[in-house]
C-alpha positions as CSV (number, residue, x, y, z in Angstrom):
1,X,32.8,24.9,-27.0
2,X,29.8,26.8,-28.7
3,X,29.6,24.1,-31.5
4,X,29.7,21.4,-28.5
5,X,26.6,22.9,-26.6
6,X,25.0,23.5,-30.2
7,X,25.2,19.8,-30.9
8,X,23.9,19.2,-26.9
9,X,20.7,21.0,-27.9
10,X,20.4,20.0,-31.0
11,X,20.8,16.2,-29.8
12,X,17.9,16.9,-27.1
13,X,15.5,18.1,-29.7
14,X,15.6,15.3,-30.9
15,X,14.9,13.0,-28.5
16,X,11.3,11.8,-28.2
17,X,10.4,12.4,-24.5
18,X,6.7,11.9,-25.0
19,X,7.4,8.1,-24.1
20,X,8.7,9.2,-20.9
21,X,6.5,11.5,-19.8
22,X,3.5,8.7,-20.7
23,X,5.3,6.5,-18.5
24,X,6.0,8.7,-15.7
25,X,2.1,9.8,-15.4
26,X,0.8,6.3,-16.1
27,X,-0.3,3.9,-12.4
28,X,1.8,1.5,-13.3
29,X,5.6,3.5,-13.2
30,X,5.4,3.6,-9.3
31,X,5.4,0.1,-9.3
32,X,7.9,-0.4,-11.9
33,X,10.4,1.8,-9.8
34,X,9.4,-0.2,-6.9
35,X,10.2,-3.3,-8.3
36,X,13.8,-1.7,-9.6
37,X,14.6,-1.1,-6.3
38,X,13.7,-4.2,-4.8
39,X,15.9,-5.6,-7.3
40,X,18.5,-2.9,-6.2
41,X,18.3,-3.4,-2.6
42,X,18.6,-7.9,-2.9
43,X,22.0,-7.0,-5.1
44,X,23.5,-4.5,-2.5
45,X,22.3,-6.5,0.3
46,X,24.3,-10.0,-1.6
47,X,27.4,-7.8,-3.1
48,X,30.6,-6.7,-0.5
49,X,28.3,-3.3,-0.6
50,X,25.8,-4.8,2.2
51,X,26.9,-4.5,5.3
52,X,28.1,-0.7,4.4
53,X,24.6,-0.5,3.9
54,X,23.5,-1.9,7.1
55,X,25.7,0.5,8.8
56,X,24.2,3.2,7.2
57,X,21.0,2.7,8.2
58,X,21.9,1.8,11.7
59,X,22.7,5.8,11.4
60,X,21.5,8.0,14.2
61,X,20.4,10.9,13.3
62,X,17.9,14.0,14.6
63,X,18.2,16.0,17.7
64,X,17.7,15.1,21.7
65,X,17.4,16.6,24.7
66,X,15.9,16.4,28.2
67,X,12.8,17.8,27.0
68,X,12.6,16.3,23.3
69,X,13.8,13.0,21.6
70,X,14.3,12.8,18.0
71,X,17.0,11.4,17.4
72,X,16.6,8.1,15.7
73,X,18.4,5.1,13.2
74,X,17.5,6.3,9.4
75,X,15.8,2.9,9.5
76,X,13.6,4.4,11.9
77,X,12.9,7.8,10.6
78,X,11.9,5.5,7.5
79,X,9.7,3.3,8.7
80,X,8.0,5.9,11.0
81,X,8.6,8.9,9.9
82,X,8.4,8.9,6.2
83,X,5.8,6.2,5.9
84,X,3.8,8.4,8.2
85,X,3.7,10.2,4.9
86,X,2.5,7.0,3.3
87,X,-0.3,6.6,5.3
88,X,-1.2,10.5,5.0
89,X,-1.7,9.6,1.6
90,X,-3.9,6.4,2.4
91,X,-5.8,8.1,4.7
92,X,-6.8,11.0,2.2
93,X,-7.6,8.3,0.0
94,X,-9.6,6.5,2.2
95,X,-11.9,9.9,2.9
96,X,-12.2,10.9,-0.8
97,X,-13.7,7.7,-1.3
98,X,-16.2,7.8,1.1
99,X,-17.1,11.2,0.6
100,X,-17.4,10.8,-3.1
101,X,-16.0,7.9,-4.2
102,X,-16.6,3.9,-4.4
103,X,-17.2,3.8,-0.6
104,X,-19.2,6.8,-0.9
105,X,-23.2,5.0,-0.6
106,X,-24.0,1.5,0.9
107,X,-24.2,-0.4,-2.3
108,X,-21.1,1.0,-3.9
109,X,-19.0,0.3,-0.3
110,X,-20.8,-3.4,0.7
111,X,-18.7,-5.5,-2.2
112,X,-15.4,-4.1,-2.0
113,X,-16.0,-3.7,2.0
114,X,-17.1,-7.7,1.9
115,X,-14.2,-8.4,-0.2
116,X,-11.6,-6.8,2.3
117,X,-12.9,-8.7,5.0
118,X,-12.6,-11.9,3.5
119,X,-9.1,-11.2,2.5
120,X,-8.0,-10.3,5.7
121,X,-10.0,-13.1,8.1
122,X,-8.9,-15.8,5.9
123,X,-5.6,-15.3,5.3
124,X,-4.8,-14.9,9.1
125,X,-6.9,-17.8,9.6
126,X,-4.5,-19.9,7.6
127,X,-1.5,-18.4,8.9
128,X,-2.5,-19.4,12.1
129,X,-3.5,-22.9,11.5
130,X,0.2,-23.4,10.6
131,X,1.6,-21.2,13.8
132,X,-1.0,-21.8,16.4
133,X,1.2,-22.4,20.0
134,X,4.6,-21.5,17.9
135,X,6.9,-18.5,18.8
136,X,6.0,-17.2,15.4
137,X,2.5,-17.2,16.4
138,X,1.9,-13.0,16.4
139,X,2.8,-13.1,12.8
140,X,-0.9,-13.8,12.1
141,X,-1.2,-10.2,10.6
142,X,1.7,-10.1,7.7
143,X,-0.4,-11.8,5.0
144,X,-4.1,-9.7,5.8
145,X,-2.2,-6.6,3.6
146,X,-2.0,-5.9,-0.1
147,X,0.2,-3.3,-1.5
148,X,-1.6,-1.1,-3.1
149,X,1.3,-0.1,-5.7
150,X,2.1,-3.1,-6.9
151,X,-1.2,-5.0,-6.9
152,X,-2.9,-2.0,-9.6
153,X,0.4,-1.5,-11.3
154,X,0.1,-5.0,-12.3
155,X,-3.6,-4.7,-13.2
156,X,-2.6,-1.5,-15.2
157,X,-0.6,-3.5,-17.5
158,X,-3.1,-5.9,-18.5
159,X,-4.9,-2.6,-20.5
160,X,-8.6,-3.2,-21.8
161,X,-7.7,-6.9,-21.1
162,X,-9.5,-5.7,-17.7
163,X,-12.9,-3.9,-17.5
164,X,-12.1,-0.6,-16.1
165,X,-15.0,-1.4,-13.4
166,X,-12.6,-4.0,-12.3
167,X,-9.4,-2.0,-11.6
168,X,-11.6,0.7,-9.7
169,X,-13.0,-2.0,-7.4
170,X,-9.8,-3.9,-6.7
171,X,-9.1,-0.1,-5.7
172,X,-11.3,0.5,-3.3
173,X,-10.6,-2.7,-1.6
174,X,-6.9,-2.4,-1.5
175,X,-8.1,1.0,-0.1
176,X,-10.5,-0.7,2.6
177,X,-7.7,-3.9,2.5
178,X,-5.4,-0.6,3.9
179,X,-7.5,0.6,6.4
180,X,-8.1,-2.7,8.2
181,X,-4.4,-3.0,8.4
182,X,-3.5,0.3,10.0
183,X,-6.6,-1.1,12.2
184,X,-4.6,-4.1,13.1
185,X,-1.3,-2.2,13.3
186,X,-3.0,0.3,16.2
187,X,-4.7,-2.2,18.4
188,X,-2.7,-5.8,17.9
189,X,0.8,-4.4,17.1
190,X,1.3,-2.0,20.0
191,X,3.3,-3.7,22.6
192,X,3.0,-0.7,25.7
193,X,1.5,2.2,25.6
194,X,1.5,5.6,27.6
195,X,-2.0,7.2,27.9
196,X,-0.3,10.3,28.4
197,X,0.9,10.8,25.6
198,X,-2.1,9.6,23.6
199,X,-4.1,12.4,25.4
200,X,-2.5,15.1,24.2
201,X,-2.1,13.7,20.6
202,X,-6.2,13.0,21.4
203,X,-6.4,17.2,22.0
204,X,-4.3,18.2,18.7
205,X,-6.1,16.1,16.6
206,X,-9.9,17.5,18.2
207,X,-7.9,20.9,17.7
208,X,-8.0,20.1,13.8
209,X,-11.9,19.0,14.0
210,X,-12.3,22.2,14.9
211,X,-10.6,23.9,12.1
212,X,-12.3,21.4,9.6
213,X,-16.0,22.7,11.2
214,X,-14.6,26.2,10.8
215,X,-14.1,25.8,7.1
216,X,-10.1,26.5,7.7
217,X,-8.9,26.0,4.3
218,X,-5.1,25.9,4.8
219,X,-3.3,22.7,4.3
220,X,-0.8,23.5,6.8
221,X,-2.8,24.1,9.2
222,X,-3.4,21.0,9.2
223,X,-0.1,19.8,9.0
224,X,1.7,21.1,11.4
225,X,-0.4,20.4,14.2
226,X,-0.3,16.7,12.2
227,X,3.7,17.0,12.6
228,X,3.2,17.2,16.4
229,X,0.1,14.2,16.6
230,X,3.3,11.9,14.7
231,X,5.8,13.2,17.8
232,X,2.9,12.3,20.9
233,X,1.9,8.9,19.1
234,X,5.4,7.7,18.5
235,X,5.9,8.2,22.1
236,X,2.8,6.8,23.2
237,X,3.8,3.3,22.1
238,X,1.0,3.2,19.0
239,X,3.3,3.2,15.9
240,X,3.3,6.5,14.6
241,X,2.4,6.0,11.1
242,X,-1.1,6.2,12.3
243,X,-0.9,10.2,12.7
244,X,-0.6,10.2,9.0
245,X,-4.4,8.8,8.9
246,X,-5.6,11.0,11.7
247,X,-4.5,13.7,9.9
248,X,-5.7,13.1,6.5
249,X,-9.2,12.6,7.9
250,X,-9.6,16.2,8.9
251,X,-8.6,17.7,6.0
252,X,-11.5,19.2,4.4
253,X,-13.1,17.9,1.3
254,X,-16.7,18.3,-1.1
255,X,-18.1,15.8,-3.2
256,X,-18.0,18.5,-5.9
257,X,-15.9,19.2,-8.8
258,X,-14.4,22.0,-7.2
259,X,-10.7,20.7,-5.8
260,X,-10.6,21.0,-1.9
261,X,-7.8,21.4,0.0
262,X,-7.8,17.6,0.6
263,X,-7.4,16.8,-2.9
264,X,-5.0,19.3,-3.5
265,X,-2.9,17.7,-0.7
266,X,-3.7,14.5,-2.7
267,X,-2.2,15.5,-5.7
268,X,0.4,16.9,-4.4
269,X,1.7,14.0,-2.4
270,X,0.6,11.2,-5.3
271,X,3.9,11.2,-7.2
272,X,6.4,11.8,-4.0
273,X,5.1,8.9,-2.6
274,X,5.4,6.7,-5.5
275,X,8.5,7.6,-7.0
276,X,10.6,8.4,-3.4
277,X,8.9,7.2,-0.6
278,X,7.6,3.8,-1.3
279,X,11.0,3.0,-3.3
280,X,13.3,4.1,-0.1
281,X,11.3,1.9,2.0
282,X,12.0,-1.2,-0.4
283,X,15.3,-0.4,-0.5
284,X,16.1,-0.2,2.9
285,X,13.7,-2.8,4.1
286,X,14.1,-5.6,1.1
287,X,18.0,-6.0,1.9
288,X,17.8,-10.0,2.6
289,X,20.7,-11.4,2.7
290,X,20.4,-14.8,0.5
291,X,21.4,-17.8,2.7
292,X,20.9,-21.3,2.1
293,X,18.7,-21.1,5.4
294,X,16.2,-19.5,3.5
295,X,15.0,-22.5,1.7
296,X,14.1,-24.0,4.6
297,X,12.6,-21.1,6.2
298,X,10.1,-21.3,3.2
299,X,8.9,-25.3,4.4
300,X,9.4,-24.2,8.0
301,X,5.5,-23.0,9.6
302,X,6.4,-19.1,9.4
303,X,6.8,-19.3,5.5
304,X,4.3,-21.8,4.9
305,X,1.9,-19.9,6.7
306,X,2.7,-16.6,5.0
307,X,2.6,-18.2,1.2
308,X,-0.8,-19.9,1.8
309,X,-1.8,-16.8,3.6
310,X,-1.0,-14.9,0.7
311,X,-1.7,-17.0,-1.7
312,X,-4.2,-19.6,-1.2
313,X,-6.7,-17.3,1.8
314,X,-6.5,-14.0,-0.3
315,X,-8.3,-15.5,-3.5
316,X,-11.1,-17.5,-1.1
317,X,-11.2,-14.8,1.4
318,X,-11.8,-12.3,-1.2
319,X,-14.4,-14.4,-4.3
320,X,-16.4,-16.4,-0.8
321,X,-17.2,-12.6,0.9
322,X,-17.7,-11.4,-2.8
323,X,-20.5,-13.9,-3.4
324,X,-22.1,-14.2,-0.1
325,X,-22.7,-10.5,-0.3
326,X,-24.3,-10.4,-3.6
327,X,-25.7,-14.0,-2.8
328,X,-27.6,-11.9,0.1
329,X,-28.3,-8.7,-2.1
330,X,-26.2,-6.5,-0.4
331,X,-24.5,-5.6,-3.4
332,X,-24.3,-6.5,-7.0
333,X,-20.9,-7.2,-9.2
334,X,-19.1,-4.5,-11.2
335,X,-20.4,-3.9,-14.4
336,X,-18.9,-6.4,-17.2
337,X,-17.1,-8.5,-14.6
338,X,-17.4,-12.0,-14.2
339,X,-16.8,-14.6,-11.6
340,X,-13.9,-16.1,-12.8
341,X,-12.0,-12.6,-12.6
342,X,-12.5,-12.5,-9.0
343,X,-9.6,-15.3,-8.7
344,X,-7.4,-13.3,-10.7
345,X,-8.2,-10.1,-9.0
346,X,-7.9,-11.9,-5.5
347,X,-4.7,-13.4,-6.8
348,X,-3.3,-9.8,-7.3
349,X,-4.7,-8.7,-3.7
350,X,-1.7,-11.4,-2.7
351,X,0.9,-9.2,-3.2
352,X,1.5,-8.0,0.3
353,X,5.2,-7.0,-0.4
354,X,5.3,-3.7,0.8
355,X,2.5,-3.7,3.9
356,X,3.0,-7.2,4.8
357,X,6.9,-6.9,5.4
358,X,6.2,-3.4,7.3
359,X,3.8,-5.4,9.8
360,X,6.4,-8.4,9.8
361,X,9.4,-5.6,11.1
362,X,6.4,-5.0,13.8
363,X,5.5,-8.8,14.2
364,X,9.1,-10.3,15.4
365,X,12.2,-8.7,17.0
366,X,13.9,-11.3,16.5
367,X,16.2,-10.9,13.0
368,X,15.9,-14.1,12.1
369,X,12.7,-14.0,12.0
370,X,12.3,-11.0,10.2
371,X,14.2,-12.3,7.7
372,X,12.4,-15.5,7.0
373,X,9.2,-13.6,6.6
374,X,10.7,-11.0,4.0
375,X,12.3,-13.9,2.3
376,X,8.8,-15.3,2.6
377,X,6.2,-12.5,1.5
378,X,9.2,-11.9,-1.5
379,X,8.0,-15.2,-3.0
380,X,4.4,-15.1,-2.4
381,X,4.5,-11.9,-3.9
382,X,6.3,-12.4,-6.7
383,X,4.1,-15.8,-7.6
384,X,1.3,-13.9,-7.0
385,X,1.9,-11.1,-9.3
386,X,2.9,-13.5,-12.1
387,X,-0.1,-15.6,-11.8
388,X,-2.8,-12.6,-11.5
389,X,-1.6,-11.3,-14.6
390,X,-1.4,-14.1,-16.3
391,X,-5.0,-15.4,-15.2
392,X,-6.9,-12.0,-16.0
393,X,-4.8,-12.1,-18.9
394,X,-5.9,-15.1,-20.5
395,X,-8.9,-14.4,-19.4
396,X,-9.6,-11.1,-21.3
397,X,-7.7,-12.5,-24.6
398,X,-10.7,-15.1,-24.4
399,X,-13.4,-12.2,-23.8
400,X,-11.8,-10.2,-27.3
401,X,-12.1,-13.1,-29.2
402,X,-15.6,-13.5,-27.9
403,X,-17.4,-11.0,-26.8
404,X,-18.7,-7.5,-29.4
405,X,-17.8,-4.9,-27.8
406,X,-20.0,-2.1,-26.1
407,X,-19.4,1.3,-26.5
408,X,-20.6,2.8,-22.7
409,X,-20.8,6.7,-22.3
410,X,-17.9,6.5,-19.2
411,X,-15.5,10.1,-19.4
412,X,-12.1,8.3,-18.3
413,X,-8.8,10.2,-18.4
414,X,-5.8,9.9,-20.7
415,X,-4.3,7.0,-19.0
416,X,-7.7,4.9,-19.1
417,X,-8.9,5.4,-15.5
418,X,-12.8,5.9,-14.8
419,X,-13.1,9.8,-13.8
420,X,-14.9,9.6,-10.1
């Protein structure tokens, strides 16, 4: 037994980890897991495993009583509860980056800000014109998102194929691109509402304005009383994932080097959400059943709508806003960009996946439904993803072969990102 455990160790030593541990730190491996267990979740959901599955997350679980109800499906407690975390996340992002970010002066924030716009109006512009008077008609909202994981892990891989100015501002829109959906979500997607209950989340959430004025530096002080916003909006009617924002936008922060309390909780949340969250919510929310239906869901004005949505209205929505708003002299393009990788960057702001099916659960009770437009943003995504690379690709094997390069005094950390 000694010579077994000898032979154990001596076997570990030996293995390289370094490639691992590259991969595990590096933008791109939450996307890479992501896309495992999409995979994952399409084989359980097609194999004599699915509808064990189902049941499972038909679940109840929590506690209830006259005075308090929690107790939910794990479905549920998924898409509310721990993307509530999600959007914590988002929302923290969102305040970094106006505080000391790429949102953080006027002509840093116009051309990403202009860029979001377009990418939202236009896509729900063209999903309309294909749904306008149908019963699928509400859906207008599912292809406005990108997912933020997928759409930079994607841009991660293309390496120095990209200019690093590039990947920080298809950032900061997917950031802004986030923050117009929870936007949406709040005011479009919240079918009743009880004021009541928004008042007193209203009065915990000034509660923690206050301890941000008072210079309270503890994070859970913050997120407790964030805990109990999540309970009053769910029961308001106004999904609760919204508390997650609310939250992160009290939490203190500096536009120094010093870490704040807000970018500690950052940090800390960064590679739980990648590597647990965002995977569990593909997996339980990506189990389509493949039916021969499906095709025809894809022709039918729901999917068509989605897939030019997505596909077609991201890329105009996103290079027409661009231009206009340097056209006008809002704002001027990222340094060693070009036109051209605007298509391929609004290609890569298609890939809703993750967002867009979250506001398609919200869009339709009806299953079928439901299940069309998963099947739907699925494809879109996927060509999406495939193309983007490819274009900015191609694009930046031209610009090697081309172009002498330019060494620019910009720190940037191990993995290649810009350091803010």
């Amino acid at each position: 037994m000694p010579k077994m455990n000898f032979v154990v160790l001596d076997m570990l030593q030996r293995i390289n980890l370094t490639p691992l541990r590259d991969f595990l730190k590096s933008g791109s491996a939450g996307g890479f897991i992501l896309m495992a267990c999409v995979v994952l979740s399409l084989l359980i959901a097609n194999s004599p495993l699915g509808p064990g599955f189902e049941r499972l997350l038909a679940l109840q679980l929590g506690y209830e009583s006259d005075a308090l109800q929690l107790r939910y499906p794990i479905l549920l407690w998924i898409n509310d509860g721990l993307m509530a975390i999600f959007f914590l996340l988002v929302g923290l992002e969102i305040k970094r980056e106006l505080v000391e970010g790429e949102l953080s002066s006027f002509k840093q924030a116009a051309l990403p800000v202009f860029a979001a716009i377009g990418g939202m109006l236009v896509p729900a512009a063209v999903y309309t014109l294909f749904n306008l008077g149908t019963a699928t008609a509400n859906g207008w909202g599912i292809p406005m998102a990108t997912d933020i994981a997928f759409a930079i892990a994607v841009i991660t891989l293309l390496g120095k194929r990209v200019p690093l100015s590039l990947k920080v501002f298809l950032t900061a829109l997917a950031i802004v691109d986030d923050l117009g959906a929870i936007v949406v979500i709040a005011v479009f997607y919240t079918t009743e509402m009880h004021l009541n209950y928004l008042l007193y989340a209203a009065g915990v959430f000034a509660l923690l304005i206050v301890f941000n004025r008072m210079g309270v530096k503890n994070i859970w002080l913050y997120l407790l009383p964030g805990v109990v916003i999540w309970y009053f909006i769910h029961h308001s009617g106004i999904h609760a994932t919204i508390a997650g924002v609310l939250t992160a936008l009290t939490l203190p922060t500096t536009p120094d080097e010093k870490e704040s309390p807000l970018e500690k909780l950052e940090h800390a949340l960064v590679k739980p959400v990648n590597f647990l969250i965002m995977p569990i919510f593909a997996l339980a929310n990506t189990n389509i059943t493949f039916e021969a239906s499906m095709l025809d869901g894809l022709t039918s004005t729901l999917g068509l709508g989605i897939i030019f949505g997505l596909l077609v209205g991201k890329p105009i929505g996103i290079v027409f806003f661009s231009w206009l708003s340097v056209k006008l002299g809002i704002s001027s393009l990222p340094t060693g960009t070009k036109w051209l990788q605007f298509v391929g960057l609004g290609l890569l702001a298609g890939i809703g996946f993750t967002m867009s099916i979250f506001i398609a659960l919200l869009s339709f009770s009806d299953p079928d439904f439901q299940t069309q437009a998963k099947f739907a943003i699925l494809v879109a995504s996927v060509i999406a993803g495939i193309s983007g690379y490819l274009f900015l690709g191609r694009m930046g094997a031209k610009n090697e072969l081309t172009e002498v390069p330019i060494t620019r005094d910009v720190p940037v950390s191990q993995e290649g990102n810009p350091i803010a």
